[in-house]
BANU-624221 format. One record per residue (C-alpha): residue in one letter; x, y, z. Coordinates in pm, whole numbers, padded with zeros to 5 digits, always signed. Example, Ala and Ser with C-alpha at 12.3 -4.5 7.8 and 13.67 -1.06 7.14 Angstrom:
2
a+01230-00450+00780;s+01367-00106+00714;
END
This chain:
134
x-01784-01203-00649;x-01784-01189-00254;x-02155-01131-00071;x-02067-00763+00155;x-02101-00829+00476;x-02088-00606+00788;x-01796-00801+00901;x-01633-00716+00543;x-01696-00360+00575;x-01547-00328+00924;x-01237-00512+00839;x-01211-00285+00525;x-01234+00008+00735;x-00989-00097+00934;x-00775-00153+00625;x-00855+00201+00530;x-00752+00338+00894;x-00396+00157+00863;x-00325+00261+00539;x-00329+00658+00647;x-00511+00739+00347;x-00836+00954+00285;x-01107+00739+00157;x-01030+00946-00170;x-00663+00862-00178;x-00752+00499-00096;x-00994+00471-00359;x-00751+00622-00644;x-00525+00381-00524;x-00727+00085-00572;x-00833+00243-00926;x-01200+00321-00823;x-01395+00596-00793;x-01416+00782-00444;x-01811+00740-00462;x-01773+00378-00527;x-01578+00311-00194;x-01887+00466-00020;x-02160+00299-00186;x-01940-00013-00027;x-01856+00108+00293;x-02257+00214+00394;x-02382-00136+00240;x-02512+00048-00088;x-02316-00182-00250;x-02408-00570-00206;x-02090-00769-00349;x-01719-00723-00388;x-01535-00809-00728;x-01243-00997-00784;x-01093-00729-00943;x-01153-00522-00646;x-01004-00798-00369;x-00703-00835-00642;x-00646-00417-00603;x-00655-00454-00217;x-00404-00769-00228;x-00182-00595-00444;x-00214-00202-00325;x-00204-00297+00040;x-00076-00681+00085;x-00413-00722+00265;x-00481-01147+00283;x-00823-01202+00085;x-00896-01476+00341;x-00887-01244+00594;x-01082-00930+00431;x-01371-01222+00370;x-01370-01428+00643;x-01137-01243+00921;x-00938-01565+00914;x-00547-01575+00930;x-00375-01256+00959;x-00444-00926+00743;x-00114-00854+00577;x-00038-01094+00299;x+00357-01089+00255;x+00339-01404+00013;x+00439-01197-00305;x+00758-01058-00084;x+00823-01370+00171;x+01161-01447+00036;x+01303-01067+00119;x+01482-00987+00428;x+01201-00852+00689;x+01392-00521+00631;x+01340-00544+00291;x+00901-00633+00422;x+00877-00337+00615;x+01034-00088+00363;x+00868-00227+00059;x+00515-00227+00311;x+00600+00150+00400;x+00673+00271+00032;x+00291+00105-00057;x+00164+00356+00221;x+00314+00657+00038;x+00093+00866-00223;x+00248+00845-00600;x+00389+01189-00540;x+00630+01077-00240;x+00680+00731-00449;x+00839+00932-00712;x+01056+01092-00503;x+01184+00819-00281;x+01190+00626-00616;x+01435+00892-00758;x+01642+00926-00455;x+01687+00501-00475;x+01757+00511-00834;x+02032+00807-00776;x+02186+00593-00489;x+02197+00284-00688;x+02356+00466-00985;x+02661+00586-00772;x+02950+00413-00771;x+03007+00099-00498;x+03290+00325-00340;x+03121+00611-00259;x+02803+00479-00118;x+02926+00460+00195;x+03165+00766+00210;x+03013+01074+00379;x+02799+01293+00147;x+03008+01578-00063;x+02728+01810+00079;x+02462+01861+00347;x+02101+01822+00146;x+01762+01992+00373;x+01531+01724+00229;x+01524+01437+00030;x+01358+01630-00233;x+01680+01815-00269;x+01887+01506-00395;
END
C-alpha cells in the first residue's frame, strides 16, 4: 500500500491525460471501477494498492518510482528494453488503443504474419479503404 498524496494524484492525472483515455476507459483498463478512479483522483481515497500500481505498470509502462515519488522518468520500458525502439514505440502505441481497435490491428498483424515471406513485400492484389477491411 502507497499513502495518496497530492503529488500522486497529479502525476496520475497526467498519466491519464497521455494515455487519451476517458477516466472511464482508463479505469476499465486498469480493471477498476470508473467511481473508484474518482474517489482516488479527489483524495476520497487515502492509499494506493499494489495491485493497482501493478495495473498502471503493466496497462501503461508507467515507472512505480516515478508515480510515488516523481523520481526517474514515467515510462517504464524494462519489460520491452531488449526490442528495437521501433518495436517500443509500436508496442507503447498499441497499449493506447481501446480493446476494440486492439482486435483489429491484432487481426490485421496476425493476417500479415500468416502470408507467405514472398508476398509480404509485393504490392497488395487490391486497394483496401480501411484497415478494418483486411
Amino acid at each position: 500500500m502507497a499513502v495518496l498524496t497530492r503529488d500522486i494524484v497529479h502525476r496520475l492525472k497526467i498519466v491519464i491525460e497521455k494515455s487519451g483515455l476517458r477516466k472511464t476507459e482508463f479505469a476499465q483498463r486498469l480493471g477498476i471501477s470508473p467511481s473508484a478512479i474518482h474517489e482516488i483522483l479527489s483524495m476520497r481515497q487515502t492509499s494506493l494498492s499494489e495491485l493497482f500500481l501493478k495495473a498502471i505498470q503493466r496497462e501503461f509502462q508507467i515507472s512505480t518510482n516515478w508515480l510515488l515519488h516523481g523520481e526517474g522518468g514515467m515510462e517504464d520500458t524494462r519489460f520491452i528494453s531488449t526490442s528495437r525502439g521501433d518495436e517500443v514505440d509500436l508496442i507503447i502505441a498499441f497499449r493506447k488503443l481501446d480493446e476494440e481497435q486492439r482486435q483489429i490491428l491484432s487481426g490485421f498483424v496476425k493476417y500479415l504474419s500468416e502470408l507467405p515471406r514472398s508476398t509480404r513485400s509485393a504490392k497488395p492484389r487490391k486497394k483496401l479503404d480501411t484497415i478494418a477491411d483486411f
